[in-house]
C-alpha positions as CSV (number, residue, x, y, z in Angstrom):
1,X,138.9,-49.7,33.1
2,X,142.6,-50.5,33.9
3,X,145.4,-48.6,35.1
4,X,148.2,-48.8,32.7
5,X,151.2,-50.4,34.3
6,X,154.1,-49.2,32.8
7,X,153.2,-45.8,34.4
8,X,153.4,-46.5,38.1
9,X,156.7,-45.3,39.4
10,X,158.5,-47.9,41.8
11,X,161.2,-44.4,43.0
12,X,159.1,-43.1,45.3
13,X,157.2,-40.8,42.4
14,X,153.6,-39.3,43.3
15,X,152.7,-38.9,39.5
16,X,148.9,-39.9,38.7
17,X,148.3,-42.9,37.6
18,X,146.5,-43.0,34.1
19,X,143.0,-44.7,34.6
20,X,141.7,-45.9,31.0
21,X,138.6,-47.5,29.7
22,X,138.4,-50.9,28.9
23,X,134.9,-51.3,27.9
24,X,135.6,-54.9,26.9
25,X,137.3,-55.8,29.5
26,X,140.2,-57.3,27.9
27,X,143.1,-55.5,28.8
28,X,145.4,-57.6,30.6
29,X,146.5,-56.3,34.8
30,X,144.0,-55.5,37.2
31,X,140.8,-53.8,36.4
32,X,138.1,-51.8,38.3
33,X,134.2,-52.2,37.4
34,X,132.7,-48.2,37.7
35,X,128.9,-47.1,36.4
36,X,129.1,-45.2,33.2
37,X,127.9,-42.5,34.8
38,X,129.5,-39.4,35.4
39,X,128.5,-39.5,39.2
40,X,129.8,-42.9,39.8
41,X,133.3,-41.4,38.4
42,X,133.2,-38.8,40.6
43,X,132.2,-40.7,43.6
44,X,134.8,-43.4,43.1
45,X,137.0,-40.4,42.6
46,X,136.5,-39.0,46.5
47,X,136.1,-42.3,47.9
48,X,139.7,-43.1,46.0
49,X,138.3,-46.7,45.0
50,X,140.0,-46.7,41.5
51,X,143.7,-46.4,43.9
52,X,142.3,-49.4,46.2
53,X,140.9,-51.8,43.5
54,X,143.9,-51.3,41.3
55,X,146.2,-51.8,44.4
56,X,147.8,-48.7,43.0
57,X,150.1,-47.1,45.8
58,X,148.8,-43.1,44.9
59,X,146.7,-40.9,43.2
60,X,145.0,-41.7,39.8
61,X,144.2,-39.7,37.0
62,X,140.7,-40.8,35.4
63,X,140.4,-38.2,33.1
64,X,140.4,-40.8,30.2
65,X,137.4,-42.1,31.2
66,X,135.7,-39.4,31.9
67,X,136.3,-37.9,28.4
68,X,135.2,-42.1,27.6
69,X,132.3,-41.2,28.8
70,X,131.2,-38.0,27.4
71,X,131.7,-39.1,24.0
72,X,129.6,-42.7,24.5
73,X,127.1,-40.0,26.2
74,X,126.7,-37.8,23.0
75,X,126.8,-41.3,20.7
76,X,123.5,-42.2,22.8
77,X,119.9,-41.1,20.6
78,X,118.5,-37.9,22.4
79,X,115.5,-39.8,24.2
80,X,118.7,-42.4,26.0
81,X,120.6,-39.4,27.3
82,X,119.0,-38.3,29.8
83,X,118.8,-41.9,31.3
């Protein structure tokens, strides 16, 4: 995942930052590496890793990747998901 750049404020804002997917890892700026599991989200969540490895100066908003998730979750044949 990567946070998108163009969205961090440099005026002092406290906006969240957008945390996307980037299952390829091709998306160019700084990226994070997170379990695609929906504990690992959370945890990184609390433990506001995504902020520290994206050296991103407030909160973040990983709802993208969370929603990521869920769909590559339901993709997964029934005997996978529980996995």
């Amino acid at each position: 995942m990567v946070a998108a750049p163009e969205s961090i404020g440099t005026d002092g804002e406290s906006a969240p930052v957008p945390v996307v997917p980037d299952p390829r890892a091709r998306a160019a700026g700084r990226g994070a590496w997170v379990h695609p599991d929906s504990g690992c989200v959370d945890l990184a969540e609390r433990r506001r890793a995504y902020a520290r490895a994206l050296h991103v100066p407030g909160p973040v908003d990983p709802t993208a990747v969370r929603v990521y998730l869920a769909e590559a979750v339901q993709q997964l044949p029934p005997e996978s998901a529980g996995n």
